[in-house]
C-alpha atoms as one frame of an Amber mdcrd trajectory, in Angstrom:
protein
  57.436 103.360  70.924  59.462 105.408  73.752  57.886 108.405  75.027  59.425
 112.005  76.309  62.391 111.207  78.810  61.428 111.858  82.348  64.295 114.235
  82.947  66.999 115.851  80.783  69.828 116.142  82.837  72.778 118.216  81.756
  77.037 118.914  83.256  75.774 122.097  85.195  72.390 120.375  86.829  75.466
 117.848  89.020  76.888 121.539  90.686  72.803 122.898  90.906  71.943 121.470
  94.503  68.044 122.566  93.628  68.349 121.207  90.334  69.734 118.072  91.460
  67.044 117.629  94.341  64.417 117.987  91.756  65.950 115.534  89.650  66.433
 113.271  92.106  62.660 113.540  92.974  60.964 112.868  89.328  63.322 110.077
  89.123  62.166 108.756  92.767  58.298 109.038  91.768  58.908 106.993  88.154
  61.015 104.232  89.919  57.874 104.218  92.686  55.368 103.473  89.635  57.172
 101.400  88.028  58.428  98.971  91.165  54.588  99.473  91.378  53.778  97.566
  88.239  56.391  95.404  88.835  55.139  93.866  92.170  51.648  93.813  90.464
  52.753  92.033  87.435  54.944  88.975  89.144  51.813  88.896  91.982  49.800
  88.280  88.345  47.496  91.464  88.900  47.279  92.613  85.441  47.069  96.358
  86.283  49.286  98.950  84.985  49.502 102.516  86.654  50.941 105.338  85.441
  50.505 109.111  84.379  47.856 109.628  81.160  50.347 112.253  80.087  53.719
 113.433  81.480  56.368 116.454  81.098  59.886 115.958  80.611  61.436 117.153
  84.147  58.029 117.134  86.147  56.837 115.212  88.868  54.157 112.537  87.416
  50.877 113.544  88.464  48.232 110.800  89.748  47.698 108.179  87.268  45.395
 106.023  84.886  44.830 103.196  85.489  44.870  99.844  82.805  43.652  96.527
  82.979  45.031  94.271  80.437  43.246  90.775  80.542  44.140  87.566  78.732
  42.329  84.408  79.749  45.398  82.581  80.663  45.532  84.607  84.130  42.441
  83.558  84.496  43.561  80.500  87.316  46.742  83.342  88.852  43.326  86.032
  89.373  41.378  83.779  90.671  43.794  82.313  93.422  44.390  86.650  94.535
  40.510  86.932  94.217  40.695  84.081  97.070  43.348  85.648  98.784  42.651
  88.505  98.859  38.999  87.809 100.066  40.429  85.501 102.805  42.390  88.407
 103.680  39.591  90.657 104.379  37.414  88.559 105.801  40.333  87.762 108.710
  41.103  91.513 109.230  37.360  92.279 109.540  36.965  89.131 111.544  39.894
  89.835 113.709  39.029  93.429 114.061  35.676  94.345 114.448  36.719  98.497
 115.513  37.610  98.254 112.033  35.028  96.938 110.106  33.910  98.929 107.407
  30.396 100.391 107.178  27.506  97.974 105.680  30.341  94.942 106.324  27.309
  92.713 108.079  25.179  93.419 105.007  27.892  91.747 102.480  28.922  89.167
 104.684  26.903  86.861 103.400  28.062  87.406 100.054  32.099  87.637 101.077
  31.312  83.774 102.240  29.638  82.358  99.932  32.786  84.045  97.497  35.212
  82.606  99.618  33.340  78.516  99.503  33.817  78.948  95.844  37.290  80.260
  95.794  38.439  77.695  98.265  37.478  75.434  95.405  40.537  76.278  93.451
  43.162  77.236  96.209  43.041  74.516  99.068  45.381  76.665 101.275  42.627
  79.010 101.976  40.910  76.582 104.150  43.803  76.823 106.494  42.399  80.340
 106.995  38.638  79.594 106.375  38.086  76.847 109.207  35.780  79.411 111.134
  34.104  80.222 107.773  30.552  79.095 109.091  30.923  80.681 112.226  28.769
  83.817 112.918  30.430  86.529 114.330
């Protein structure tokens, strides 16, 4: 089932340079949530964002958030749980003036996450080869 359109646009809003501009901005921030979802969905992260409610014209306002799970991701969420692990434990690795408060206290944990994931998705080790390695 379709919703409320997102704008309503009529001959006089093309000469209405304010009109237009707001226009042209709700459209913007609905093609921004949707390329959103997009990206998410083809990167297999089953979470779809977008305003609980919505008025025809208006700029969406911050957004709800769904998860919509089906066991047959299950092997696509765990390869971005890996990667996106490996991915924080480089940046923190790699950048220590960044690392987040209480990092050295889940350390441990991040690791022994990442052995398991590298389980399932070999190219992590590529990544991973200083795993072991205190720092």
């Amino acid at each position: 089932m379709l919703g409320k359109p997102i704008v309503r646009i009529s001959h006089d809003d093309i000469f209405d340079d304010a009109r237009s501009s707001k226009i042209n901005q709700v459209i913007t921030a609905w093609v921004a949530i949707d390329r959103m979802n997009i990206v998410n969905r083809y990167a297999g992260l089953n979470w779809a964002l977008g305003p609980p409610t919505y008025e025809t014209g208006e700029l969406p306002q911050p957004g709800a958030l769904a998860f919509y799970w089906n066991a047959k991701n299950l092997p696509q969420c765990v390869l971005n749980l890996g990667r996106s692990a490996t991915a924080v434990f480089r940046i923190v690795r790699d950048r220590p003036s960044s690392t987040p408060a209480g990092w050295k206290a889940v350390q441990p944990s991040v690791r022994e996450l990442l052995r398991w994931c590298q389980k399932f998705d070999s190219s992590l080790s590529d990544f991973l080869n200083d795993l072991d390695t205190e720092s």
